[in-house]
N, C-alpha and C positions, 0 to 999 in steps of 0.2 A: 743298515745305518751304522752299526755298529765296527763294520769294516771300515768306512769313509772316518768316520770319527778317528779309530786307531792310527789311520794316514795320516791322519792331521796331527794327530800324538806327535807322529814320526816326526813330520817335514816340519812342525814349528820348534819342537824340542831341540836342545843341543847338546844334556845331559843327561844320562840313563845304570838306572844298574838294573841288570838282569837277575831272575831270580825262577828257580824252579822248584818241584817238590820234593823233600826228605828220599832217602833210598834212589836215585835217580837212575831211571831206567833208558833204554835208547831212545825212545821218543823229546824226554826230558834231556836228556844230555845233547840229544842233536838239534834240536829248538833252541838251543842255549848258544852253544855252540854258532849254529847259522844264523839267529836274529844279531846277536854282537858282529858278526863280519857283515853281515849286511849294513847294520848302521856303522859302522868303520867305513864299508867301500861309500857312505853318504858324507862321511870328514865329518859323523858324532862322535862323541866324547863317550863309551861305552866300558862298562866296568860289568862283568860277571860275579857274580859273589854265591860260594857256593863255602856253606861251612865245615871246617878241618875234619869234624867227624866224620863226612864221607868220603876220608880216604885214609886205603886207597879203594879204588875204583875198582866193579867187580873186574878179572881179567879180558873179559872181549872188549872192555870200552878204554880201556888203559891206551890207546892208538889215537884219540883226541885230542887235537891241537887247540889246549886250555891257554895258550899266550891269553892273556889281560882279566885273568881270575884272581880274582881274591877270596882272602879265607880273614880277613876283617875289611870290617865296612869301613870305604872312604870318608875320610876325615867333613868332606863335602853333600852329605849321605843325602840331608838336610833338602839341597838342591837340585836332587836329578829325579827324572821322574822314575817312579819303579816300576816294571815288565816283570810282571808273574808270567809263565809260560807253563802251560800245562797242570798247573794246580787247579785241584775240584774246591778248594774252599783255600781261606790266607791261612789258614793253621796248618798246613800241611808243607810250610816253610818257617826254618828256628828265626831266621833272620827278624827279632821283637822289635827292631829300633824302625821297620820300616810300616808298622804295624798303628802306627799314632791315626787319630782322627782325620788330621790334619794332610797325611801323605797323598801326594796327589799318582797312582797306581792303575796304569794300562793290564787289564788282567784281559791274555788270550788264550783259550782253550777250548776242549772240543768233549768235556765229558759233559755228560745231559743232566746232572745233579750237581753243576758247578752253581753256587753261593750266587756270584755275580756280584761279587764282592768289592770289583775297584770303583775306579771314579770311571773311566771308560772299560766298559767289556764288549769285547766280542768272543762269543762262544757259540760256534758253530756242532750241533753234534751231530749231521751228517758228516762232516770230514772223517777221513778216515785215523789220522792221528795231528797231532797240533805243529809237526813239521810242515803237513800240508797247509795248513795256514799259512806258517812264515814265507811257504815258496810261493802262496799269492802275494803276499805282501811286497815278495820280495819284485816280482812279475812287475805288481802297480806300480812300482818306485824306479822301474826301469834299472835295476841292477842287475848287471850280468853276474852270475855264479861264478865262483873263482872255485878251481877244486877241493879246499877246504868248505864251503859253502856248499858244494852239491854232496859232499860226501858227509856231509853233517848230517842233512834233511833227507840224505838216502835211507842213512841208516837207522832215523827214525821212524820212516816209514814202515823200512821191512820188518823193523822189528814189530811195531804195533798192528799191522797187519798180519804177524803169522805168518812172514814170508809170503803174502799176497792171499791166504787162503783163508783168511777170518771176512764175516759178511759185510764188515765195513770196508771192503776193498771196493770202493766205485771206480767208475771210469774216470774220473777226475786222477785217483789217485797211480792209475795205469798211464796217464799222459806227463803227470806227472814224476816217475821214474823214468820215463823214455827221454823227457828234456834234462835228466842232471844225469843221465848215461851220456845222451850228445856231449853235457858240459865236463867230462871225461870221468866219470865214476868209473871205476876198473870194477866191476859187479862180483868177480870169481873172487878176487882179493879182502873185497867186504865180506862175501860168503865167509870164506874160511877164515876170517878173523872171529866173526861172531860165533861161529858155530861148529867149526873143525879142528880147532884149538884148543880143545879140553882139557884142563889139566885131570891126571888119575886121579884125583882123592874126589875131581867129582863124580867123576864113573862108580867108584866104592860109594860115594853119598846117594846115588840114585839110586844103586844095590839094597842098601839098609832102608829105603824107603817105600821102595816096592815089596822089601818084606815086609813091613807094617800096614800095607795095605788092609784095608774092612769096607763092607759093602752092608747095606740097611735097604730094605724098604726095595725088594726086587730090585734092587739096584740104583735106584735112584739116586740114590749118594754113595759117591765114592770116594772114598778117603783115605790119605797116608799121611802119618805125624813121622816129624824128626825130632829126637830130642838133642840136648846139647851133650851127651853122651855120644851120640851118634857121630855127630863134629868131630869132637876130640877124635874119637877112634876112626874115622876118613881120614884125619888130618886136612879138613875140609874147612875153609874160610864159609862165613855163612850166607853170600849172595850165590854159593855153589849150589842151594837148592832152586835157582832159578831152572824152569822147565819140567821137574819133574811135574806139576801137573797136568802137562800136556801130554804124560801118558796114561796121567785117569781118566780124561774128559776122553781118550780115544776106546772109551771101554764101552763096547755094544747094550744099551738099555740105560745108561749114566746119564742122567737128568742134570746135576750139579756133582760137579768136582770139586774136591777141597783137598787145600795141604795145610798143613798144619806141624808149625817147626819152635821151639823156642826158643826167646831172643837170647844169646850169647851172653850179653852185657847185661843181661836182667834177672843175673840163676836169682838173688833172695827173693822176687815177685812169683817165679813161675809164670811171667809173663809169655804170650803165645802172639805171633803173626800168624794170622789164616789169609787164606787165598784162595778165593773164590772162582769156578769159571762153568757155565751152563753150556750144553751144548743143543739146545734149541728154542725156540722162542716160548718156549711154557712156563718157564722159570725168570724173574730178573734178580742175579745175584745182589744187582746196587743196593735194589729195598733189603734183601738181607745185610748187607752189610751196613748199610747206615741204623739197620736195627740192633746189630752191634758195635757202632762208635764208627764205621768206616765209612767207606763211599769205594766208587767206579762207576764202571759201564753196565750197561746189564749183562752183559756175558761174559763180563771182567771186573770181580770186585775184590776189596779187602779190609778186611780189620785186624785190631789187637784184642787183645783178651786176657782176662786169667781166669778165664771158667775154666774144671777140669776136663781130662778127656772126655770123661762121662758125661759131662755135663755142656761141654762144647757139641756132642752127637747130639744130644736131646735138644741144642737148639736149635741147630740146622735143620735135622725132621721135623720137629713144630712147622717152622719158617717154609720149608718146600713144601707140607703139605696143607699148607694155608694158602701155597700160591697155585697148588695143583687140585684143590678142593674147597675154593673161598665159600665163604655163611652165606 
């Protein structure tokens, strides 16, 4: 129902700002990206509004053709409907003005602790990430992919899939890249933008946080902190810690992986972004992270903090061994 509804969003609307979550990753940037050319190729009136603090762009997604973005809200704000895409709750976008009771807000996403927050949602949490959404969308609406459009929702996919090898890779999401390869994705050319492209000071930032590695609890948790000392001395922008924790979660007997880095722009808090990720279904990181102010998937979550080191381990072992030993 909730897909039919969104259609009807679509085909009666005529004005829209798009809108995704804080930090935006490839799944959010290419949902964003492919729903505005999708309603472009419908002759809508479509505005992206993504605000100035996120940029610039970590380096692999810097290649996104951002034509009809904005970084203030149109004068018109009032009158278009707003498209959240890939947001688990409306706070997890700064954008306040569209935040009113009154705003009428198509919220689509695919994490299973989303709010459901608009006037219309469809939130699917079998999909595999919320590009797969906009490529039914787009399917329904009889729009052909134009290669900014296939390469938007490509690289949303591969990115939230893990390069195809995380468990939410279904068969949907396998037919799915075979139709926006046909629609000309160059697939080698995506590779090696997202992921062959490295610049050194990330390679040194990976270094200094596999040396910070610690392990608890026969291994159950595995963790590496970056500090903002660390930064400095990589000469490392700070969306460069993206991945190192997919080399703890690959550690033999690792229950929940965590990274754990602080926020640059936050030295007088001591404030901390963690990053959650479980590598089998014993643990759901989500419930921990919304036990510390966050949210995700369950084998993908995250929060902020200013607990201490000391005191960030002590919760996470509380929390895992509540989910590996409930009362």
């Amino acid at each position: 129902m909730g897909r039919e509804r969104v259609l009807d969003e679509i085909r009666d609307g005529q004005r829209f700002i798009l809108v995704t979550h804080e930090n935006p990753d490839g799944d959010a940037l290419g949902s964003l990206v492919g729903m505005h050319n999708v309603l472009r190729a419908l002759g809508k009136d479509s505005v992206m509004f993504m605000s100035a603090d996120e940029f610039p762009l970590p380096y692999e997604y810097r290649f996104f053709d951002l034509e009809g973005l904005a970084s203030v809200p149109p004068p018109d704000i009032d009158e278009r409907t707003a498209v959240y895409l890939d947001c688990g709750n409306i706070d997890r976008n700064p954008l306040e003005i569209v935040k009113r009771d009154d705003t009428h807000i198509v919220n689509i996403d695919h994490h299973h602790d989303n709010t459901r927050f608009g006037t219309v949602n469809w939130v699917d949490d079998e999909a595999s990430c919320t590009a797969e959404l906009v490529w039914c969308l787009m399917r329904d609406l009889d729009v052909e992919p134009t290669i900014t459009i296939a390469e938007a929702l490509y690289v949303g996919l591969v990115t939230d899939t893990g390069r195809f090898m995380y468990e939410n890779t279904g068969a949907r999401a396998h037919v799915m890249a075979a139709e926006l390869i046909d629609a000309g994705v160059d697939v080698a050319g995506v590779y090696q933008r997202l992921y062959e492209e490295m610049p050194f000071a990330k390679l040194e930032l990976l270094s200094r946080a596999l040396a910070h590695v610690e392990r608890y609890d026969e291994g159950a948790l595995t963790i590496a902190r970056l500090t903002r000392d660390d930064f400095r001395l990589a000469g490392a922008e700070e969306s460069y810690s993206e991945g190192v924790i997919d080399h703890l979660r690959s550690v033999a007997g690792t229950k929940v992986a965590a990274m754990s880095r602080e926020l640059l722009a936050e030295a007088a808090t001591g404030r901390k972004k963690v990053s959650l990720r479980a590598t089998d279904h014993d643990i759901d990181v989500s419930a921990i992270a919304r036990a510390g102010g966050g949210g995700g998937h369950r084998r993908a979550a995250g929060f902020s903090t200013e607990l201490s080191d000391a005191e960030l381990v002590k919760f996470l072992r509380e929390q895992i061994a509540a989910q590996l030993q409930p009362a």
